[in-house]
C-alpha positions as CSV (number, residue, x, y, z in Angstrom):
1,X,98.9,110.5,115.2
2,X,97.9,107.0,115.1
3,X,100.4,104.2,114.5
4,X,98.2,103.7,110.6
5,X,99.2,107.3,109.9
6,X,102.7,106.5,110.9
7,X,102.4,103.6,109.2
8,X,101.2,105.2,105.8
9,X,104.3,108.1,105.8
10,X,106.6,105.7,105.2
11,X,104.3,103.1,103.0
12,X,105.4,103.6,99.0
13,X,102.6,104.4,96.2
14,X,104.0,100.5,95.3
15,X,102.8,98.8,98.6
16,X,106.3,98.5,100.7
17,X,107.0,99.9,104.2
18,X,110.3,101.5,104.0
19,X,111.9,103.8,106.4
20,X,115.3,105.4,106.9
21,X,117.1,107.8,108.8
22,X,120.0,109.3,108.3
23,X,123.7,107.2,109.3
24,X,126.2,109.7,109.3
25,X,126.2,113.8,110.2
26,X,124.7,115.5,107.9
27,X,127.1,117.8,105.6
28,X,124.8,119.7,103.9
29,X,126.2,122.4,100.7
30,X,123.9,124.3,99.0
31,X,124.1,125.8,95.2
32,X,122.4,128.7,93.2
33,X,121.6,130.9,95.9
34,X,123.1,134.2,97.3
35,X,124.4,134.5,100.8
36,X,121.5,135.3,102.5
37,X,119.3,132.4,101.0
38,X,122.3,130.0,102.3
39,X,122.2,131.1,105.7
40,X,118.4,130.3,105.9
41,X,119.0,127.2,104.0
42,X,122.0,126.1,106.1
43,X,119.5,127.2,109.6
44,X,116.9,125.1,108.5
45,X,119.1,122.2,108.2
46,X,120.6,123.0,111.6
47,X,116.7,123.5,113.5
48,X,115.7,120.4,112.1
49,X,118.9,118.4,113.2
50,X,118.6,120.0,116.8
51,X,115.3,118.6,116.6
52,X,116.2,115.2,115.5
53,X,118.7,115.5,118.5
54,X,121.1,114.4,115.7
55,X,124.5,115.8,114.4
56,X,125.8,117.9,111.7
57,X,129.4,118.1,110.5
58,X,131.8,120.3,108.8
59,X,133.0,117.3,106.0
60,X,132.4,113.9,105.6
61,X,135.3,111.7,105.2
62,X,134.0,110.1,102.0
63,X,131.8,112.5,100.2
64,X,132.7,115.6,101.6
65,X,129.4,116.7,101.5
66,X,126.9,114.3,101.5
67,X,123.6,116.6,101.6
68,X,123.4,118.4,98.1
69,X,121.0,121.1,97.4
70,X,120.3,122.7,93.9
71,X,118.6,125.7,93.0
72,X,118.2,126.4,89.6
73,X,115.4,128.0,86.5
74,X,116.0,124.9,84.2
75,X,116.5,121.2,84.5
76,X,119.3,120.9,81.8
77,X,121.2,123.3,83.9
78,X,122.2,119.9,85.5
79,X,124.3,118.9,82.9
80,X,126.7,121.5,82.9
81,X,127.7,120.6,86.9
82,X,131.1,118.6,87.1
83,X,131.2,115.2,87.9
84,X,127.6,114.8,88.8
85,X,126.8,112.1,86.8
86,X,128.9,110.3,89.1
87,X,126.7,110.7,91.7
88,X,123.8,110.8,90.2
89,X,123.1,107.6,88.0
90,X,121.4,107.9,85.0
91,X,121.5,111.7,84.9
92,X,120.2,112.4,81.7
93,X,118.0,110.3,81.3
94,X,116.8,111.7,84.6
95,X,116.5,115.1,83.7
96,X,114.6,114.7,80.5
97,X,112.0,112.5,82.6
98,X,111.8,115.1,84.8
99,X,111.7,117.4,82.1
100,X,109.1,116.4,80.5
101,X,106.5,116.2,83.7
102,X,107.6,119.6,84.3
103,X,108.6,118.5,87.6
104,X,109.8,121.7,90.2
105,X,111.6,119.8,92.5
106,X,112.8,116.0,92.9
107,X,115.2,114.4,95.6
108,X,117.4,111.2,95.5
109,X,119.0,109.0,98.1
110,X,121.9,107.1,98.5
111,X,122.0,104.6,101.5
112,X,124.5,102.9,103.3
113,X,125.2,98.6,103.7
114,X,122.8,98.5,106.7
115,X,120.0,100.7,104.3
116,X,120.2,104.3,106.7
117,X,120.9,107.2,104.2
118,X,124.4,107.9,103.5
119,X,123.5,111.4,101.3
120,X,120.8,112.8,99.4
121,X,120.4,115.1,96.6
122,X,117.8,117.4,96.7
123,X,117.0,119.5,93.5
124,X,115.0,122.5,93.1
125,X,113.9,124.0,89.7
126,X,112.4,127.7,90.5
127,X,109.7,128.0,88.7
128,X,106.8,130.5,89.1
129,X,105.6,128.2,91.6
130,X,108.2,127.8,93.8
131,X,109.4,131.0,93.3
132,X,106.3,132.1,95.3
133,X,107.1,130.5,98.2
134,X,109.4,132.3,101.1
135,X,112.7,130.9,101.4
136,X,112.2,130.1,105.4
137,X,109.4,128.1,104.5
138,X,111.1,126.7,101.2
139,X,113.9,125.6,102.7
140,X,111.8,124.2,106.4
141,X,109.6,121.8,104.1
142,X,113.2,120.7,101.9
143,X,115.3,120.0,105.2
144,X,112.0,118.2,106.8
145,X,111.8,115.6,103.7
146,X,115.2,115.1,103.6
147,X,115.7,114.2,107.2
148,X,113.9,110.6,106.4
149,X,113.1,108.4,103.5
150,X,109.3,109.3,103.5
151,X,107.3,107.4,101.2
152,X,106.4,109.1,97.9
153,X,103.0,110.0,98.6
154,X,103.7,111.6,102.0
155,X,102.9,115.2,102.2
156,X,100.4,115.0,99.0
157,X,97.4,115.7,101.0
158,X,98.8,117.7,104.1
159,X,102.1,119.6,104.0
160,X,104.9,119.1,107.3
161,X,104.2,122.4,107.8
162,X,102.0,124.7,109.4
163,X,101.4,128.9,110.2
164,X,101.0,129.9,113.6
165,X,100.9,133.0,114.3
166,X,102.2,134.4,110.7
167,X,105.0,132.1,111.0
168,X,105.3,128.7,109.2
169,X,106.6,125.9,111.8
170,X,106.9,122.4,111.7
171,X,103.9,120.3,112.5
172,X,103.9,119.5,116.0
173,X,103.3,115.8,115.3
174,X,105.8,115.9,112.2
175,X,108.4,117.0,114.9
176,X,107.4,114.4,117.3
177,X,107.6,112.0,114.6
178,X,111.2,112.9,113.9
179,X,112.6,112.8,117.3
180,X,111.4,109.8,118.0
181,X,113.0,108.3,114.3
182,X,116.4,109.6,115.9
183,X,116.0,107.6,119.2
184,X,119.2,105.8,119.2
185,X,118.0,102.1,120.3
186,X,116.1,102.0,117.1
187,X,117.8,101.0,113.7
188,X,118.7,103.2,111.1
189,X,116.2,101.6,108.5
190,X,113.2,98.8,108.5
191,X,111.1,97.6,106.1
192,X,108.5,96.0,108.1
193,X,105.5,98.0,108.7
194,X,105.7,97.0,112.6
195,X,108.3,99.4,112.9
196,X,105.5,102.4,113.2
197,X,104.7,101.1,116.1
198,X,108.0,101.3,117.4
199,X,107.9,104.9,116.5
200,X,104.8,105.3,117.9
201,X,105.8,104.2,121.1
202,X,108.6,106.8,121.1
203,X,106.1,110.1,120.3
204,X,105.8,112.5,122.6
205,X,101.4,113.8,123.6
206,X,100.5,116.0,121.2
């Protein structure tokens, strides 16, 4: 991966560089699915963090939980949650945008004073679509955008992840990209494109 590519991950469909990692452990909770679809959401979350060579945690001290995860067959189905308009500005307005581009999925951040991501609300309409897709590798590619602001136009061409051997893994230049976002001498955001080659710097040989 060349420090361009790097570069263009975290480069908006508007023109800015932008990149942030995560400021606090990660509390992730996780609605709308049975037991067994939590577990693999909740070891997705944990395998990516491990990764990272970041942290997880049981609460956070202001939120609770600061990672939010929704599964759900309909957008309005928003609504009806308690007090998530509080989090979530706008929320209705929100839904009937994303309502009417019949939008399966859609995540938002919130960011702390020095711009690193304080939590982030991932929501996840199952439609046909996504309903296709296993949960391992559902819930892989969720946990893998959440883990940094990527830019908008990311994964649009070429997904994070990959099949080897029958089994859907994390790209090993995605991964490399990650650990070295979670190198602790670098900040928690930037918004000057020089920063990719920071990260570069930091990548492990592919």
């Amino acid at each position: 991966m060349t420090p361009d590519e790097i570069e263009a991950l975290f480069t908006r469909s508007s023109g800015e560089f932008s990149f942030a990692r995560w400021g606090r452990p990660i509390v992730p909770i996780v609605f709308g699915v049975e037991d067994q679809t939590l577990s693999v959401v909740k070891g997705a979350f944990e395998a990516v963090v491990t990764l990272a060579g970041y942290k997880m945690a049981e609460t956070d001290p202001e939120l609770g939980a600061n990672c939010m995860v929704f599964f759900f067959r309909d957008w309005a189905e928003l609504l009806e949650v308690p007090d998530l308009e509080r989090l979530v500005p706008d929320l209705a307005s929100l839904v009937e945008r994303l309502q009417s581009a019949d939008a399966n999925q859609y995540r938002i951040f919130r960011f702390e004073d020095d711009g690193a991501i304080q939590a982030a609300f991932v929501f996840l309409r199952m439609d046909r679509e996504l309903s296709k897709v296993p949960a391992e590798t559902l819930a892989l590619s969720q946990v893998v955008q959440t883990v940094l602001l990527w830019s908008d136009t990311a994964f649009r061409r070429q997904s994070p992840l990959a099949v080897a051997a029958d089994t859907t893994i994390l790209r090993p230049e995605i991964a490399s990209l990650i650990r070295a976002a979670y190198d602790p001498i670098l900040p928690g955001s930037a918004q000057d494109a020089a920063h990719a080659l920071r990260l570069f710097a930091r990548m492990e040989p592919q």
